[in-house]
PDB file as gemmi writes it, atoms N, CA and C in Angstrom:
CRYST1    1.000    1.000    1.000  90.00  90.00  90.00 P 1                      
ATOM      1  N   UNK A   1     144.199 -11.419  75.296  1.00  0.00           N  
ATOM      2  CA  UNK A   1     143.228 -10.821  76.167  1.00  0.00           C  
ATOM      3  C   UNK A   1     142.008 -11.726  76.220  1.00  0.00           C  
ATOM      4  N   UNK A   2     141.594 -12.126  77.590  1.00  0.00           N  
ATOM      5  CA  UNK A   2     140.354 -13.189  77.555  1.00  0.00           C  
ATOM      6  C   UNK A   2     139.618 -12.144  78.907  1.00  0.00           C  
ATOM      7  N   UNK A   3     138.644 -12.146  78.877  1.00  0.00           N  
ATOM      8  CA  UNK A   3     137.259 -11.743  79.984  1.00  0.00           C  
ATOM      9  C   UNK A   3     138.011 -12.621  81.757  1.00  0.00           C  
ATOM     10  N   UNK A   4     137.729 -14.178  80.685  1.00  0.00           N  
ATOM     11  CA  UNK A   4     138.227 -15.395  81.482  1.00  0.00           C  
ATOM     12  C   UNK A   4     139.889 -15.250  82.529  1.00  0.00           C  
ATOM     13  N   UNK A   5     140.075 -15.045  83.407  1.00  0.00           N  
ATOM     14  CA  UNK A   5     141.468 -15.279  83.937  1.00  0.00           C  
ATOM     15  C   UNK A   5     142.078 -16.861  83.502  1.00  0.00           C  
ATOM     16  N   UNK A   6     141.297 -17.699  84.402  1.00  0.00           N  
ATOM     17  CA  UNK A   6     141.883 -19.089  84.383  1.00  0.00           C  
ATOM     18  C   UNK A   6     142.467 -18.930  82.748  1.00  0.00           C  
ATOM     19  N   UNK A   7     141.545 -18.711  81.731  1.00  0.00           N  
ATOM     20  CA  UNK A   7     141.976 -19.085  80.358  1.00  0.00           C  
ATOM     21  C   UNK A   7     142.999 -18.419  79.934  1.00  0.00           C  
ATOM     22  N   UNK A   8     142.933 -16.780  80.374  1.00  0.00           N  
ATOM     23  CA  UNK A   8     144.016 -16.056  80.092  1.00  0.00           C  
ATOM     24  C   UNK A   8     145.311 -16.623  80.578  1.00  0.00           C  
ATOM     25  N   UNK A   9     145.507 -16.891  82.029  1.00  0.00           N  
ATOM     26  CA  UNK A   9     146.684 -17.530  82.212  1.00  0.00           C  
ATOM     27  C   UNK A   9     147.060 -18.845  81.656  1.00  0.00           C  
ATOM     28  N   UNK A  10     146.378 -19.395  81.789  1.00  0.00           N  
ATOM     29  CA  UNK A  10     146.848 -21.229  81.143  1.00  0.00           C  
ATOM     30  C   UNK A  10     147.243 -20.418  79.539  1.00  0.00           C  
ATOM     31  N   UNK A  11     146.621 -19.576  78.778  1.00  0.00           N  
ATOM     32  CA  UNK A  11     147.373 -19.441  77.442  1.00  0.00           C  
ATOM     33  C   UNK A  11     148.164 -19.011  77.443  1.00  0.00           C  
ATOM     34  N   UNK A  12     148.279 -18.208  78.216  1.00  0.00           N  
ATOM     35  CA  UNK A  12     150.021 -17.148  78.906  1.00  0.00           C  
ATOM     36  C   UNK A  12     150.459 -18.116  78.996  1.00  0.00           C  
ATOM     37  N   UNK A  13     150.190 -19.145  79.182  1.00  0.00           N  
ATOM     38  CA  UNK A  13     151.513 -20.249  79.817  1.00  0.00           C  
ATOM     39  C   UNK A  13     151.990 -21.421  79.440  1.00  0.00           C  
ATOM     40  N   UNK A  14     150.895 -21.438  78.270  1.00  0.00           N  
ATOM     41  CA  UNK A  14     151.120 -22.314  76.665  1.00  0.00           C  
ATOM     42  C   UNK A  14     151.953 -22.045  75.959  1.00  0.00           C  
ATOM     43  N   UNK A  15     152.001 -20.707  75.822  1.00  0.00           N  
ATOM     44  CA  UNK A  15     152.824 -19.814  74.852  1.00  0.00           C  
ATOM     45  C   UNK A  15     153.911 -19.801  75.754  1.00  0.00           C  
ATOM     46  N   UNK A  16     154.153 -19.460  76.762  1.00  0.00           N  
ATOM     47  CA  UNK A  16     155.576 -19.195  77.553  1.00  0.00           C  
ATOM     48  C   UNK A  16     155.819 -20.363  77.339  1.00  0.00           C  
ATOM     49  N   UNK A  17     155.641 -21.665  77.656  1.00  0.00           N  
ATOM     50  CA  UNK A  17     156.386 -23.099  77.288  1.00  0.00           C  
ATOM     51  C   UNK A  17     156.914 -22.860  75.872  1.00  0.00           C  
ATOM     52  N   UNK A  18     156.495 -22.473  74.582  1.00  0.00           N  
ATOM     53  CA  UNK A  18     157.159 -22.545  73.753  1.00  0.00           C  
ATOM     54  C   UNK A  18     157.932 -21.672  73.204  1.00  0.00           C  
ATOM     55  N   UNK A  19     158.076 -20.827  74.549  1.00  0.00           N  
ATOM     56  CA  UNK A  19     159.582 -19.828  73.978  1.00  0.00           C  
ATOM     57  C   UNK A  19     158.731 -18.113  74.018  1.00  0.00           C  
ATOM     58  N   UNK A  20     157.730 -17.647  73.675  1.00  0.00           N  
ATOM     59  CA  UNK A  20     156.780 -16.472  73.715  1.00  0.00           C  
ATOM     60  C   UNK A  20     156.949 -15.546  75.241  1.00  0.00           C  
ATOM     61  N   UNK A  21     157.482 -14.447  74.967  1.00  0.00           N  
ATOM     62  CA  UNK A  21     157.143 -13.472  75.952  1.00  0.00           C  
ATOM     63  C   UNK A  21     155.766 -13.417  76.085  1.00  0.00           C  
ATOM     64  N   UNK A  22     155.215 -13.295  76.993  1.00  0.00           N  
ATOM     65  CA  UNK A  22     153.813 -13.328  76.937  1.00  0.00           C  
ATOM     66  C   UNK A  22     152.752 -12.644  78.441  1.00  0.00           C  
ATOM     67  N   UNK A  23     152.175 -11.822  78.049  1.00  0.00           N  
ATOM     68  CA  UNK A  23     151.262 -10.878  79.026  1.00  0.00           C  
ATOM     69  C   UNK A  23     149.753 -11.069  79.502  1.00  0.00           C  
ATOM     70  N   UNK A  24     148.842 -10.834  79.988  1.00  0.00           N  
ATOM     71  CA  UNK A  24     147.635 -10.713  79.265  1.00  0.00           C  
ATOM     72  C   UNK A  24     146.859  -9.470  80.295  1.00  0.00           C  
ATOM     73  N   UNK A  25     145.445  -9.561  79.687  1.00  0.00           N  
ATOM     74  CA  UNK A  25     144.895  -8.491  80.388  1.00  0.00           C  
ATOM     75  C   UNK A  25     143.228  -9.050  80.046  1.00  0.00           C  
ATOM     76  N   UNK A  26     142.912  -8.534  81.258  1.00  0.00           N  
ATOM     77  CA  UNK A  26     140.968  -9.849  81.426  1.00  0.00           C  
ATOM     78  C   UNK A  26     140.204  -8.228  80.590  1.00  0.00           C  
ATOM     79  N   UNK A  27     140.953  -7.394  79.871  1.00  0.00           N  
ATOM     80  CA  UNK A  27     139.493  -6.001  79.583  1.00  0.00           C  
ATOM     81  C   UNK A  27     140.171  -5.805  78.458  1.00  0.00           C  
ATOM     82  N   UNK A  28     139.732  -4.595  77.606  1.00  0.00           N  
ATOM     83  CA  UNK A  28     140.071  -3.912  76.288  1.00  0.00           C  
ATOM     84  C   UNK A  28     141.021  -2.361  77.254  1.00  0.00           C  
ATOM     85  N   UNK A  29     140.315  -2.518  78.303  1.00  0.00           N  
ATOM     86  CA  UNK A  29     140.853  -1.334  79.217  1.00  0.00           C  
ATOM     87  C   UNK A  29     141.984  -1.907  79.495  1.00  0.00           C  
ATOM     88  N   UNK A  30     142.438  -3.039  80.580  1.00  0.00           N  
ATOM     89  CA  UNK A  30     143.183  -3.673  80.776  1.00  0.00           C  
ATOM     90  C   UNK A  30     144.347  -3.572  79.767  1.00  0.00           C  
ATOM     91  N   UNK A  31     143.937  -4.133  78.607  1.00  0.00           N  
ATOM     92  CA  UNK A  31     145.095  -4.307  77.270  1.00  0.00           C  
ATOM     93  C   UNK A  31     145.413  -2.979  76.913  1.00  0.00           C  
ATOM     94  N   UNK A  32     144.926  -1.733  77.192  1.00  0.00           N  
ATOM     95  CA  UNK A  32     145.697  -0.753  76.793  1.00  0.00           C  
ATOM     96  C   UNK A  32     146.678   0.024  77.700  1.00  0.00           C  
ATOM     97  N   UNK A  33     146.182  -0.763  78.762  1.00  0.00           N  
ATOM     98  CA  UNK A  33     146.991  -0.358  80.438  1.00  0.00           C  
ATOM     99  C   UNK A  33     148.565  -1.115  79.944  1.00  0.00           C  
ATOM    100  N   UNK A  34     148.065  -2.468  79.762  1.00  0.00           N  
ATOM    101  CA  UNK A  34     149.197  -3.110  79.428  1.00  0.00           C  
ATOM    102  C   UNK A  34     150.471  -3.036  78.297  1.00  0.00           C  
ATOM    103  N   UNK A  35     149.584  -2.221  77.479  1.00  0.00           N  
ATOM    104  CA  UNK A  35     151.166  -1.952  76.608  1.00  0.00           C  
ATOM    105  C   UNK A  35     151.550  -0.897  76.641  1.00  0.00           C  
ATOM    106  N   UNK A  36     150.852   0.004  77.686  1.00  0.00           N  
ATOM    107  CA  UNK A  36     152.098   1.241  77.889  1.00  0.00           C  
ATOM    108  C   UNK A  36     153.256   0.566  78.811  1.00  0.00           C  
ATOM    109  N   UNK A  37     154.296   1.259  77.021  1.00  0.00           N  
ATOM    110  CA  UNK A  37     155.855   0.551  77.876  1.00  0.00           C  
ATOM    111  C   UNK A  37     156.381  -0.668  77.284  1.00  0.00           C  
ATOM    112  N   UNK A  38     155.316  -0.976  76.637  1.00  0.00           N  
ATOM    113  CA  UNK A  38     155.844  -2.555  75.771  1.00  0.00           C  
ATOM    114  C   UNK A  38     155.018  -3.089  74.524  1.00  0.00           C  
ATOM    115  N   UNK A  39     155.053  -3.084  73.902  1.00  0.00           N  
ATOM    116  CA  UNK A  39     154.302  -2.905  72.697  1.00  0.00           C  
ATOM    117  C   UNK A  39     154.838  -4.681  71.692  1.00  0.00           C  
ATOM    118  N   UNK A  40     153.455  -5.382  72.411  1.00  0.00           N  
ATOM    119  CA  UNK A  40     153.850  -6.899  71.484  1.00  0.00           C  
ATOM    120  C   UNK A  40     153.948  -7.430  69.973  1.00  0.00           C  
ATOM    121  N   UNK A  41     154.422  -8.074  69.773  1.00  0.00           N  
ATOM    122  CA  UNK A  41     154.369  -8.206  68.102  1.00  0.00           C  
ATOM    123  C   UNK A  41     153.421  -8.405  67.997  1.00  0.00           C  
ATOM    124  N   UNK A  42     152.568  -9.221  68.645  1.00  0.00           N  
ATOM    125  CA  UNK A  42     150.881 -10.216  68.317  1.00  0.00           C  
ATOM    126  C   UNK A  42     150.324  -9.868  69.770  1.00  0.00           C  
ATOM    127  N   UNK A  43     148.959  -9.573  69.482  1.00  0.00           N  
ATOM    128  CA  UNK A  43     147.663  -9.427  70.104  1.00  0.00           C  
ATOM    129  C   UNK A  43     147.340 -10.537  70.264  1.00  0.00           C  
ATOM    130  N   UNK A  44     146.309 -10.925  71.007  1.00  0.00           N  
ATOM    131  CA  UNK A  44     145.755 -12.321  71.015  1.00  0.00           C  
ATOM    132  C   UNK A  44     144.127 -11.534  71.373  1.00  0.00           C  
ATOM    133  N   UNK A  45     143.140 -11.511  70.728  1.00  0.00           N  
ATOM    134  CA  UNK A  45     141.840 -11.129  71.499  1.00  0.00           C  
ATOM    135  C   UNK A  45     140.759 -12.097  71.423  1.00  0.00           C  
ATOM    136  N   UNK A  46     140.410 -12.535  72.443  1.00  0.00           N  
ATOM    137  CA  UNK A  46     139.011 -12.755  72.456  1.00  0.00           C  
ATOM    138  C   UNK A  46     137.691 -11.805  71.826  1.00  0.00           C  
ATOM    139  N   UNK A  47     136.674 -12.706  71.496  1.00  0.00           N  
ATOM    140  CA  UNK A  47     135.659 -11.789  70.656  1.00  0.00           C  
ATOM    141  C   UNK A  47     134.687 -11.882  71.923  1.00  0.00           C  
ATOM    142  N   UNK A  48     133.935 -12.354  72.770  1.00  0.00           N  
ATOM    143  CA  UNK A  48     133.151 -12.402  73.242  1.00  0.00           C  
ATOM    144  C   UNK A  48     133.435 -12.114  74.731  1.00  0.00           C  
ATOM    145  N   UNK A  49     133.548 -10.804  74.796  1.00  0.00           N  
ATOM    146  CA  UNK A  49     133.533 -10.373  76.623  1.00  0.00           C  
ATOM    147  C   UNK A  49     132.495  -9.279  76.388  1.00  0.00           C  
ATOM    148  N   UNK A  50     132.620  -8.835  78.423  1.00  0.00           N  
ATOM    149  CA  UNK A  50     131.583  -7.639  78.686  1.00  0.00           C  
ATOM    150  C   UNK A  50     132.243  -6.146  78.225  1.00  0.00           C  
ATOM    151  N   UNK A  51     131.395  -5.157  77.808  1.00  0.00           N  
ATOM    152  CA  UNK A  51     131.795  -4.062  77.758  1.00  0.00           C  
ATOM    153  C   UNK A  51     132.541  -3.724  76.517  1.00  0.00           C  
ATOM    154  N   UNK A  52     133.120  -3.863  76.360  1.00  0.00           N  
ATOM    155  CA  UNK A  52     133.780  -4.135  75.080  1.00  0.00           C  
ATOM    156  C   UNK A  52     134.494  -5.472  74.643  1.00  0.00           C  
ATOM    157  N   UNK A  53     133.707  -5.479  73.248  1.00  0.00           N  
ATOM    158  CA  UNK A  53     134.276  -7.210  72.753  1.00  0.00           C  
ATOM    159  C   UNK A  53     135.685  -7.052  72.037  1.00  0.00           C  
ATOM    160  N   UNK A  54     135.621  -7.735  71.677  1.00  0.00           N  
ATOM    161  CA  UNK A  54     137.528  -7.984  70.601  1.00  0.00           C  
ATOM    162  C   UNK A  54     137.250  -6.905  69.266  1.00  0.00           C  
ATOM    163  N   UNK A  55     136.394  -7.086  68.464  1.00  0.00           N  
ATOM    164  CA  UNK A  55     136.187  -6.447  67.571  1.00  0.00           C  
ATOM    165  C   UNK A  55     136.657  -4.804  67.880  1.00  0.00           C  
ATOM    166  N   UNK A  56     135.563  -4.227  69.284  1.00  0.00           N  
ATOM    167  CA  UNK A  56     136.072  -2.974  69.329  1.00  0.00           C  
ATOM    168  C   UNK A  56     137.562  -2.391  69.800  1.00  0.00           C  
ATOM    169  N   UNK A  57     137.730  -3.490  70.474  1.00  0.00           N  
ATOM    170  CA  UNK A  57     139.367  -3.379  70.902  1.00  0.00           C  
ATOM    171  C   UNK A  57     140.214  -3.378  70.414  1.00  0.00           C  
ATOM    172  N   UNK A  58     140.029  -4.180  69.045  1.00  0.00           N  
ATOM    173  CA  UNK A  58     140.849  -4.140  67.667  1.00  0.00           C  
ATOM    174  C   UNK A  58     141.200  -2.940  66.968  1.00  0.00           C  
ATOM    175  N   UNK A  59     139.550  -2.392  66.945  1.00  0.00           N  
ATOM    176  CA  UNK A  59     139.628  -1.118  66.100  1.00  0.00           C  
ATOM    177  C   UNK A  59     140.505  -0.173  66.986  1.00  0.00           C  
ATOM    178  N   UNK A  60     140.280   0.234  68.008  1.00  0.00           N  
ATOM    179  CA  UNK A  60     140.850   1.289  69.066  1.00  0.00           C  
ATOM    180  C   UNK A  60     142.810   0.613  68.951  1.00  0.00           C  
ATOM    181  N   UNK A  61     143.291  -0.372  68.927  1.00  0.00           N  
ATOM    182  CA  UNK A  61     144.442  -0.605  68.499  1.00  0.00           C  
ATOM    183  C   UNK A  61     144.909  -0.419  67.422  1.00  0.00           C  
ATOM    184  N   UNK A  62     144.451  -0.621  66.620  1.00  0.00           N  
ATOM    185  CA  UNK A  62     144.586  -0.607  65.053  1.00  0.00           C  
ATOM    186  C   UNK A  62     144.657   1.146  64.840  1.00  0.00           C  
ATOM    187  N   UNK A  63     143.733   2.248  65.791  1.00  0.00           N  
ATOM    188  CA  UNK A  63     143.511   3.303  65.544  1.00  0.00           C  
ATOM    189  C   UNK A  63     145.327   4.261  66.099  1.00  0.00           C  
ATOM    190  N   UNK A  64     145.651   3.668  67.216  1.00  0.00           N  
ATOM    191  CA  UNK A  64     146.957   4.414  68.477  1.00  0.00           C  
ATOM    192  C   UNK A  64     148.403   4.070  67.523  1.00  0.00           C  
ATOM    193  N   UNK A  65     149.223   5.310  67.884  1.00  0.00           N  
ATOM    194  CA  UNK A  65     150.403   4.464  66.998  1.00  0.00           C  
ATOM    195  C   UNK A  65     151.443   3.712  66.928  1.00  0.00           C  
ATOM    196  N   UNK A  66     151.023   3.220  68.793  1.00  0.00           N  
ATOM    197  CA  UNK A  66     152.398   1.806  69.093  1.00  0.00           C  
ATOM    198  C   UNK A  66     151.548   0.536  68.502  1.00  0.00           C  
ATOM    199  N   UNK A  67     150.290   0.844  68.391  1.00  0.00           N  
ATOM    200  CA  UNK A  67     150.014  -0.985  67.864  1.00  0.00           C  
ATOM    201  C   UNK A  67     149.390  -1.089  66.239  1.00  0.00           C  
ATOM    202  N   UNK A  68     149.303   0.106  65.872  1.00  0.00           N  
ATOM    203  CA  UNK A  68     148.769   0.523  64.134  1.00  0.00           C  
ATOM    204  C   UNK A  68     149.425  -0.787  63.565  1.00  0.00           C  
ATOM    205  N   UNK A  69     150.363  -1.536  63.536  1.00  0.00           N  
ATOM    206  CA  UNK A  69     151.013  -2.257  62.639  1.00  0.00           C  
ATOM    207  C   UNK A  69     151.187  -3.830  63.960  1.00  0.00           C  
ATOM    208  N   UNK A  70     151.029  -4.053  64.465  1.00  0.00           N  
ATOM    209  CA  UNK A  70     150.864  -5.125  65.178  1.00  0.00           C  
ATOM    210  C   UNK A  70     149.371  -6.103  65.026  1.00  0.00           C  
ATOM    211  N   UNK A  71     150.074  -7.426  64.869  1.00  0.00           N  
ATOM    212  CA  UNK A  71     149.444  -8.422  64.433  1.00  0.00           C  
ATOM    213  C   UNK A  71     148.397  -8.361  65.422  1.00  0.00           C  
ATOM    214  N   UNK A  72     147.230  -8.781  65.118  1.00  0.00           N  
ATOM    215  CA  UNK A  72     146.226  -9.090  65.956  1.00  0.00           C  
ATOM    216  C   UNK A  72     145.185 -10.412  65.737  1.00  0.00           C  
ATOM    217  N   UNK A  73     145.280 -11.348  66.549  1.00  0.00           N  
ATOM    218  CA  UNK A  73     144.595 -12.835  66.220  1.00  0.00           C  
ATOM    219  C   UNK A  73     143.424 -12.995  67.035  1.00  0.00           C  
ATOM    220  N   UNK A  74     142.087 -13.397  66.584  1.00  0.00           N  
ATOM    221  CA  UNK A  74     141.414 -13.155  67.247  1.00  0.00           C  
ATOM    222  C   UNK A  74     141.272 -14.401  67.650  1.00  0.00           C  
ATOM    223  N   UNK A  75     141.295 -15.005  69.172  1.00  0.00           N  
ATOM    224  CA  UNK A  75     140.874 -16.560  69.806  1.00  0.00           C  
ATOM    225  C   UNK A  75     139.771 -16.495  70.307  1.00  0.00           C  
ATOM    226  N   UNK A  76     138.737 -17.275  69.630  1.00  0.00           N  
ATOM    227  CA  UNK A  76     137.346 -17.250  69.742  1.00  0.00           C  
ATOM    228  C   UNK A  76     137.059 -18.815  69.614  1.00  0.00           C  
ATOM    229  N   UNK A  77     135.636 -19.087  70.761  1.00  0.00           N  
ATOM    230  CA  UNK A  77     134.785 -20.083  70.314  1.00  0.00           C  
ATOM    231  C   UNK A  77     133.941 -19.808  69.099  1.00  0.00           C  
ATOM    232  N   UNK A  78     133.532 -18.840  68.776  1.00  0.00           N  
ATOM    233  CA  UNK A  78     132.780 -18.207  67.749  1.00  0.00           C  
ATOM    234  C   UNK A  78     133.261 -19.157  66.351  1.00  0.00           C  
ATOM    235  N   UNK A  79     132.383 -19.090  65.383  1.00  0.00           N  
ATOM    236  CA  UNK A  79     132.334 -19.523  64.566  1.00  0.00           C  
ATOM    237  C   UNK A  79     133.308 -18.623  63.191  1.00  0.00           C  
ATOM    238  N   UNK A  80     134.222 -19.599  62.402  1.00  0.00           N  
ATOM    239  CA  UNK A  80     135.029 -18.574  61.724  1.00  0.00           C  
ATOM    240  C   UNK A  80     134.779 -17.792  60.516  1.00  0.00           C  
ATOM    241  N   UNK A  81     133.237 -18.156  59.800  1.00  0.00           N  
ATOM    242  CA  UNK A  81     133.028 -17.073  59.305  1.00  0.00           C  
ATOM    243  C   UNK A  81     132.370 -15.716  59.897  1.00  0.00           C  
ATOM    244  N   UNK A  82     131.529 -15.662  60.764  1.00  0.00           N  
ATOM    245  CA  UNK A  82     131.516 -14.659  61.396  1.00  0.00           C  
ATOM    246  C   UNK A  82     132.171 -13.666  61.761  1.00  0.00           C  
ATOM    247  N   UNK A  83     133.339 -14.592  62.028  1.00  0.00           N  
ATOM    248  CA  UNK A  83     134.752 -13.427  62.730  1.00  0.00           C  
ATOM    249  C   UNK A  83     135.858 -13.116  61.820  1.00  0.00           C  
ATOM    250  N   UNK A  84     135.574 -14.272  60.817  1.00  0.00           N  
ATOM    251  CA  UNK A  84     136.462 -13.188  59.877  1.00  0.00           C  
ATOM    252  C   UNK A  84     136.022 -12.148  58.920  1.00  0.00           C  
ATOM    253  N   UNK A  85     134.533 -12.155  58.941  1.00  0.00           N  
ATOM    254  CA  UNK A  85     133.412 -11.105  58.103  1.00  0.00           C  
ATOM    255  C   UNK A  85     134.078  -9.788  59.148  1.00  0.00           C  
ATOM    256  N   UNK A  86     133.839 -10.079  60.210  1.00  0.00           N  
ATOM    257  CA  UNK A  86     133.362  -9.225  61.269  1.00  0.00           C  
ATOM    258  C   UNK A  86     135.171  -8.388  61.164  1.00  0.00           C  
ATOM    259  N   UNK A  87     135.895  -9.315  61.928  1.00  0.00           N  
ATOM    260  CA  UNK A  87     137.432  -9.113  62.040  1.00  0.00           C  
ATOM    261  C   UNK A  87     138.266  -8.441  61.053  1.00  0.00           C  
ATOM    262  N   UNK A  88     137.758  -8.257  59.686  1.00  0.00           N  
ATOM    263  CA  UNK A  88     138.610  -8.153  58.560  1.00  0.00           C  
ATOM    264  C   UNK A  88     138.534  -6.428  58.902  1.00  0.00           C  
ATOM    265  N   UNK A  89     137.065  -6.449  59.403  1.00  0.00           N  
ATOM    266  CA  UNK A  89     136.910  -5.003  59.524  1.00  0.00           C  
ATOM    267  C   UNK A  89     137.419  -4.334  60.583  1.00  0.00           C  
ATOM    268  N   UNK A  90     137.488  -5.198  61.378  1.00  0.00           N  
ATOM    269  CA  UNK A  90     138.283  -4.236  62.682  1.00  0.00           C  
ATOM    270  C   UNK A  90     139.657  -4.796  62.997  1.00  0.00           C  
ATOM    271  N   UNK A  91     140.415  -5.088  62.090  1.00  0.00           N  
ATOM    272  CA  UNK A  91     141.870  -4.919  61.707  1.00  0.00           C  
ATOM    273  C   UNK A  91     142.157  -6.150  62.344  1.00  0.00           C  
ATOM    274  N   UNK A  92     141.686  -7.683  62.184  1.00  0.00           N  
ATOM    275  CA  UNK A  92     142.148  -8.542  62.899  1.00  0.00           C  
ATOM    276  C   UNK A  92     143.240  -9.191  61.520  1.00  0.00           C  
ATOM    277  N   UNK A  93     144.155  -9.484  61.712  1.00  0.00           N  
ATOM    278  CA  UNK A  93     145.009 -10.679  61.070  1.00  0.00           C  
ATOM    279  C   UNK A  93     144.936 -11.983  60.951  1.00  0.00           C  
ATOM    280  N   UNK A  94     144.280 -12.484  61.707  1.00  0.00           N  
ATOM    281  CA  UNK A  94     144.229 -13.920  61.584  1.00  0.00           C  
ATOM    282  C   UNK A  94     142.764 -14.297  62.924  1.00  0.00           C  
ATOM    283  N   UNK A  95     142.715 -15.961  62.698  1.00  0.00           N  
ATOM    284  CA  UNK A  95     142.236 -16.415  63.624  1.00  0.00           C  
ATOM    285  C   UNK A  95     142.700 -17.876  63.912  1.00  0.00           C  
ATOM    286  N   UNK A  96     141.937 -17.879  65.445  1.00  0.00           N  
ATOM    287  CA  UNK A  96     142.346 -19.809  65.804  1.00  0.00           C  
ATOM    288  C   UNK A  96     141.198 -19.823  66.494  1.00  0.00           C  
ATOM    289  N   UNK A  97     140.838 -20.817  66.330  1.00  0.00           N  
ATOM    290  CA  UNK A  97     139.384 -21.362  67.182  1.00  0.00           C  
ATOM    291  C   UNK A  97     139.406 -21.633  68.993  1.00  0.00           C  
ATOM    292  N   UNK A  98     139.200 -21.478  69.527  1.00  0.00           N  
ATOM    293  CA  UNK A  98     139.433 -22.099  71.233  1.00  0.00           C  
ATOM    294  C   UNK A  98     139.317 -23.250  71.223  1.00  0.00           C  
ATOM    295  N   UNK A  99     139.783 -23.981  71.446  1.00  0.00           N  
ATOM    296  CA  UNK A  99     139.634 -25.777  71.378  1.00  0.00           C  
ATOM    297  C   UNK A  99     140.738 -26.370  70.780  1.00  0.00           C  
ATOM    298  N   UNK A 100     141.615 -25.400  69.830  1.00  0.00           N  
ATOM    299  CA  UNK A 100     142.902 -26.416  69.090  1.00  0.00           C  
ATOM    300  C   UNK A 100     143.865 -26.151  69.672  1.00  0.00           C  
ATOM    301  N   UNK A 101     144.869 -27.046  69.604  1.00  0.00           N  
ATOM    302  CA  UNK A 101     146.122 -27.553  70.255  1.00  0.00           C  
ATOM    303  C   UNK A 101     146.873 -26.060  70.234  1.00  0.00           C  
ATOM    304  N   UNK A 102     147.266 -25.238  71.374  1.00  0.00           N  
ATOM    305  CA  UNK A 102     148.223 -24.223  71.773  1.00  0.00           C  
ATOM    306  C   UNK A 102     148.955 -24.321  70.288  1.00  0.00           C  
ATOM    307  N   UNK A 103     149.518 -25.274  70.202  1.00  0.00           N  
ATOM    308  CA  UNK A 103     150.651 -25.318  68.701  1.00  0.00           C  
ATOM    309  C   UNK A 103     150.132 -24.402  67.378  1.00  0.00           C  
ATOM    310  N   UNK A 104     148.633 -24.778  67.240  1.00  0.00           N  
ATOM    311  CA  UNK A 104     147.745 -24.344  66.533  1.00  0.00           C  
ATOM    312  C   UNK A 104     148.149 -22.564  66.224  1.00  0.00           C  
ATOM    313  N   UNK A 105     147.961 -21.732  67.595  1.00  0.00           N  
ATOM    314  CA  UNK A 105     148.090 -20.886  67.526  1.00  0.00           C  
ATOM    315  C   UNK A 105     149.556 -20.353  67.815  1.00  0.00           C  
ATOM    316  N   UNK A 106     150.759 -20.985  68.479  1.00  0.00           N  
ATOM    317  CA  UNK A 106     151.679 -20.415  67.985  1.00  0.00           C  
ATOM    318  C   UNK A 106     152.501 -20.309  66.608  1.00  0.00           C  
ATOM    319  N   UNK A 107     151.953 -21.757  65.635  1.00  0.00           N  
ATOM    320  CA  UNK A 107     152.104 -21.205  64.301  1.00  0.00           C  
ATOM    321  C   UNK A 107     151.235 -20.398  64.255  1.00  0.00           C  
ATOM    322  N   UNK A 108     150.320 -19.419  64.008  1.00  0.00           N  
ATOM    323  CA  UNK A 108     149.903 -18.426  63.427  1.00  0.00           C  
ATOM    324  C   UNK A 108     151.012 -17.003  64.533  1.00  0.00           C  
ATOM    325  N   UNK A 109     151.140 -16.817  65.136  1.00  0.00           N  
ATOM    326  CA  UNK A 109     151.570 -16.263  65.686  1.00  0.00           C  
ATOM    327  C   UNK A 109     153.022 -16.150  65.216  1.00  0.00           C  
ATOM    328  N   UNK A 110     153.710 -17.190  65.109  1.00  0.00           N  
ATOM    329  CA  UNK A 110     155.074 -16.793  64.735  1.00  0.00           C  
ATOM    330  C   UNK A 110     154.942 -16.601  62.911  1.00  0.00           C  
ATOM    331  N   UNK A 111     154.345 -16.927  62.409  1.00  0.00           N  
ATOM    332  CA  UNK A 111     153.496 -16.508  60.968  1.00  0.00           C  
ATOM    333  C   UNK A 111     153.554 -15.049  60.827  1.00  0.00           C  
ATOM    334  N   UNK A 112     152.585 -14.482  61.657  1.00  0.00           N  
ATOM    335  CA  UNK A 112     152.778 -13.133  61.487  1.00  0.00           C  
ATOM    336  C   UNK A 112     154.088 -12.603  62.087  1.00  0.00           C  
ATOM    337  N   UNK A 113     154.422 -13.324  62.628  1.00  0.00           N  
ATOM    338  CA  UNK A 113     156.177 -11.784  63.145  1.00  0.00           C  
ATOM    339  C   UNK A 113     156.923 -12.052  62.766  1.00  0.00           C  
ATOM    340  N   UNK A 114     157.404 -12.981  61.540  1.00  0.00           N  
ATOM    341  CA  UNK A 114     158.093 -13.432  60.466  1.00  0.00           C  
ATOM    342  C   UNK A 114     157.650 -12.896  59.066  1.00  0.00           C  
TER     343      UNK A 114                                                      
END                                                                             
C-alpha cells in the first residue's frame, strides 16, 4: 500500500517479475476494500500517507480476523529506528527502506511466509 500510484504499481510489478501475486491499494481504506475475498500472506505498508499512515493501518489489520496473523512490512523512506520503535507497536514484522534493490524486499517477504 503506497499514497503514491506510480510507486505502488512499479512495486506491484517488481514483485510480479519475481514470481509474487501481487495487489495494491493508494489508502488504509483502499487496503481493506482489497482483501475482502483474498487475504495476502504479506502486507507491504507505507508509513507516510494522508489520513491514515501505515502505523494505523497496521493496527486496524492486526485487530480483523483474516489478517490477525499476516505478515506486515513496513516500506518507508523514514528512518529505521523510528519505525521499528513505532512499528513493533502496531504489529509490523519487518522493514525495508525505499531506495533498496526490489530483491531487498522480496527476501524479507518470502522470509516471512516461510
Amino acid at each position: 500500500m503506497d499514497d503514491n500510484e506510480a510507486s505502488a504499481e512499479g512495486l506491484a510489478a517488481a514483485l510480479a517479475a519475481d514470481g509474487l501475486e501481487t495487489r495494491y491499494a493508494l489508502s488504509g481504506v483502499d487496503a481493506l476494500h482489497a482483501i475482502d475475498g483474498w487475504i495476502p500472506h504479506v502486507i507491504v505498508l507505507d508509513i507516510s500517507m494522508p489520513e491514515h499512515d501505515g502505523f494505523a493501518t497496521a493496527r486496524v489489520l492486526r485487530r480483523i480476523p483474516p489478517t490477525r496473523n499476516v505478515g506486515i512490512i513496513a516500506f518507508t523512506a523514514l528512518g529505521e529506528d523510528y519505525v521499528r520503535t513505532q512499528g513493533l507497536r502496531a504489529g509490523f514484522d519487518g522493514y525495508c527502506q525505499k531506495g533498496n534493490t526490489p530483491g531487498a524486499l522480496v527476501h524479507l517477504i518470502q522470509r516471512l511466509v516461510h
